[in-house]
C-alpha positions as a LaTeX table, in Angstrom:
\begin{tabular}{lrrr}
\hline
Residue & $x$ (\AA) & $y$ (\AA) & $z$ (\AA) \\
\hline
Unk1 & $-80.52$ & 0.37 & 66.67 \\
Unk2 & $-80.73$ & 3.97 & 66.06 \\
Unk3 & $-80.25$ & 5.58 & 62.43 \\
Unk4 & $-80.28$ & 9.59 & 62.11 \\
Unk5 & $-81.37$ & 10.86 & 58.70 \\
Unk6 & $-79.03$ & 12.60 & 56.63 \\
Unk7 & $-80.63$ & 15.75 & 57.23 \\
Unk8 & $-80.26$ & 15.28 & 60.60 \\
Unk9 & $-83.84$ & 15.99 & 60.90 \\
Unk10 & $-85.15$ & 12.07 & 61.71 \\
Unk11 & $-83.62$ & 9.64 & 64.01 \\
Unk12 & $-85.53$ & 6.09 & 63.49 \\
Unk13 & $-85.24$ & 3.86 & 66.77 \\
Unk14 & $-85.40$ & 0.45 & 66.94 \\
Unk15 & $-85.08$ & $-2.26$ & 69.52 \\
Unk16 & $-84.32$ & $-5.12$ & 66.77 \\
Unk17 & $-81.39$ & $-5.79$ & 68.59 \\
Unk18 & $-82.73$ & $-7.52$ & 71.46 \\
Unk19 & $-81.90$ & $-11.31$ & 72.18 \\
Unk20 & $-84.12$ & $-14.06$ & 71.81 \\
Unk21 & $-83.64$ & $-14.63$ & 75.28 \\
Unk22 & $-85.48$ & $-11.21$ & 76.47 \\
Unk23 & $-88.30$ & $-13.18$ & 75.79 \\
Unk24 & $-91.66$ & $-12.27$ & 73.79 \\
Unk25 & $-90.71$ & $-8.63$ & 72.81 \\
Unk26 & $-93.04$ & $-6.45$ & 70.58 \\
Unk27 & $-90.48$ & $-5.48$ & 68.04 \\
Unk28 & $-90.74$ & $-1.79$ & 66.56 \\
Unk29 & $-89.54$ & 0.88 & 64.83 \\
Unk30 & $-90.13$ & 4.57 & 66.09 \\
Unk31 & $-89.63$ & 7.84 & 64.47 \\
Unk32 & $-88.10$ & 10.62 & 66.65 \\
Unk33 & $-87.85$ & 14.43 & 65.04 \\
Unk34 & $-85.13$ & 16.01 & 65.51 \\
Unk35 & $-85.92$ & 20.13 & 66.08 \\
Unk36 & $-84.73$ & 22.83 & 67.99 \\
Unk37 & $-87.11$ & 22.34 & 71.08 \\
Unk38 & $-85.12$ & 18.72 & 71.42 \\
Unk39 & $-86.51$ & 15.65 & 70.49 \\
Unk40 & $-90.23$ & 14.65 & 69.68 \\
Unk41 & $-91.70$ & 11.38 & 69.30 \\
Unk42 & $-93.70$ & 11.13 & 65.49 \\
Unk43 & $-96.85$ & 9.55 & 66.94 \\
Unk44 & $-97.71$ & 8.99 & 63.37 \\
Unk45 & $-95.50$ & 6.87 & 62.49 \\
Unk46 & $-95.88$ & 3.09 & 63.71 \\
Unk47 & $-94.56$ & 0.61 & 62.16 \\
Unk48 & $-96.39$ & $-2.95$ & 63.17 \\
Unk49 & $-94.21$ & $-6.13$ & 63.66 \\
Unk50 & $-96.42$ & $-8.25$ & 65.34 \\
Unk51 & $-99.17$ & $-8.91$ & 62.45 \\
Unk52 & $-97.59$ & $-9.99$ & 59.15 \\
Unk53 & $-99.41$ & $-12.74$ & 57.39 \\
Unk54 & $-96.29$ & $-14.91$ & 58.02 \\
Unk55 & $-96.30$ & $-14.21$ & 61.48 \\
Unk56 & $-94.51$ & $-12.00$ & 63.74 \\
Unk57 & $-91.15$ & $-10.57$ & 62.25 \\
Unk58 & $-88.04$ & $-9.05$ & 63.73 \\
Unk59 & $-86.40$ & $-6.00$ & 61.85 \\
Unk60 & $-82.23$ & $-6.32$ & 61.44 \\
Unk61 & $-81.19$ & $-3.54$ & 59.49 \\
Unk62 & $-82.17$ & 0.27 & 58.92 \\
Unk63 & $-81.29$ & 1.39 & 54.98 \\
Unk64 & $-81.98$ & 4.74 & 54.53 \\
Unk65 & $-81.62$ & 6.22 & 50.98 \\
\hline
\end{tabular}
């Protein structure tokens, strides 16, 4: 799932949409910036689905206010 920014100055990337049947996947959610040299990963941001204190969870939707 990909969601650009308003601004059109983010695009968040995530690969939340993958089956159940890909098998174990580490779930995530990635920050791209958007610039006039092209696209550049934000190695800052990391968002970490694998250790929630219920357990591993799988993101399904991107709101962006």
């Amino acid at each position: 799932m990909m969601k650009l920014t308003p601004d059109n100055k983010r695009l968040y990337v995530s690969n939340s949409l993958l089956s159940n049947l890909d098998g174990k996947v580490p779930y995530a959610v990635r920050l791209v910036n958007v610039g006039a040299n092209g696209l550049t990963l934000d190695a800052k941001f990391d968002v970490d689905f694998e250790h929630f204190p219920t357990g591993q969870a799988r993101p399904h939707d991107m709101l962006l206010k």
